[in-house]
N, C-alpha and C positions, 0 to 999 in steps of 0.2 A: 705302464709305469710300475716298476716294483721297489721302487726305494720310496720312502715318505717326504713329503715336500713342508716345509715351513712356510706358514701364509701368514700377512699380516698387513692391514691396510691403516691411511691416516682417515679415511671414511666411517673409523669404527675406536671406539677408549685404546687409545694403548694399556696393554699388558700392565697391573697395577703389583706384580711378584713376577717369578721366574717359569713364565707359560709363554707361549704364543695365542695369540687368537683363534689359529684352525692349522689342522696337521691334515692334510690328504695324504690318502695313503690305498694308493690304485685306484679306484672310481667313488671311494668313501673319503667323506669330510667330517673329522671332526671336531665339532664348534666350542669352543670354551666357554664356559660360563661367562654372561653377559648381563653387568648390573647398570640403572641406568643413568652412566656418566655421559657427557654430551662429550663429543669425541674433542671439538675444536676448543675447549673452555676446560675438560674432566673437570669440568663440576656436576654434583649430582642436581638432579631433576628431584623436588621434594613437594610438591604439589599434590599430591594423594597418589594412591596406589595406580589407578586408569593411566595417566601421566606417566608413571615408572612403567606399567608396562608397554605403553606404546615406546617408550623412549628405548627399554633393552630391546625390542623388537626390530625397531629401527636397527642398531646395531647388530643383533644377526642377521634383518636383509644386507647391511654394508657387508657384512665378512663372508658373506652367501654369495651377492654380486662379483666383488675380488676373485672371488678363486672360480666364479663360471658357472655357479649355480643358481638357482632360485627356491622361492618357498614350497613351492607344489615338492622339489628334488627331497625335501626333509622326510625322513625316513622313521627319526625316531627324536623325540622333545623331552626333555628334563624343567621340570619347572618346582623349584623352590620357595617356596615362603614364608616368610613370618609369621603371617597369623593367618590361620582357616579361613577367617571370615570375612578373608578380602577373596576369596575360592570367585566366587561370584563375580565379583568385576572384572578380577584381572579372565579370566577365560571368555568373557566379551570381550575384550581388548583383543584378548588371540584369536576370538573367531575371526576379529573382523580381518588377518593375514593369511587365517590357513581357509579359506574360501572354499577350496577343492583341494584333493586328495589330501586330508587330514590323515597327520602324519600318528604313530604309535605316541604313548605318554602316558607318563607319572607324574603327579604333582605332590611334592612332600613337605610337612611341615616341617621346619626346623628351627632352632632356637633363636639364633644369630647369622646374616648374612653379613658378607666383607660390607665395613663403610655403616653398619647398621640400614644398609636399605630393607627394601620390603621384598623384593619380590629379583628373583634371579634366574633365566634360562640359559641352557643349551641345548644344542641340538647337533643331531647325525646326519648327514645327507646323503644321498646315493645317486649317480646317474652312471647308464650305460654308456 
């Protein structure tokens, strides 16, 4: 496959600006930033930060599943958030996904996420 394919499932927030969900592009996926809207409601999940981040997790397994991949396939993770001092919980929340073959990552503060949530990931995926 040498042209990039457009992916996008009703399993995962529709697109809230002018992205798609995931762009493959020959055996790499990658995952758009994923905040945590419940796909069937896009209403946000406001229950503490653990809650947010199972809930954007859940939506990259959905847009992971869609396009034929899975969590082990994640190659490399972007994780954004508001405050440092939720560092600690939301990365329990991620162990409890990336089980085996933990993918590459940076986790960075930043001032303001879309929506004012807490906590925002994407990720890369690769399979042969």
């Amino acid at each position: 496959m040498s042209q990039k394919q457009i992916l996008n499932t009703e399993n995962a927030p529709a697109a809230i600006g002018p992205y798609n969900q995931a762009i493959r592009a020959g055996n790499t996926l990658y995952v758009s930033g994923q905040i945590p809207l419940i796909p069937e409601s896009m209403e946000l999940i406001t229950s503490g930060v653990a809650d947010e981040t199972h809930q954007v997790l859940k939506n990259v397994r959905a847009i992971l599943t869609h396009a034929g991949y899975t969590l082990n396939d994640v190659v490399k993770a972007s994780i954004f958030i508001a405050n440092m001092d939720d560092f600690a919980t939301i990365n329990e929340v991620y162990a409890q996904y990336f089980t085996e073959s933990q993918p590459a990552r940076e986790t960075v503060a930043v001032k303001t996420l879309p929506k004012n949530v807490n906590v925002e990931i994407s990720v890369i995926a690769w399979k042969a």
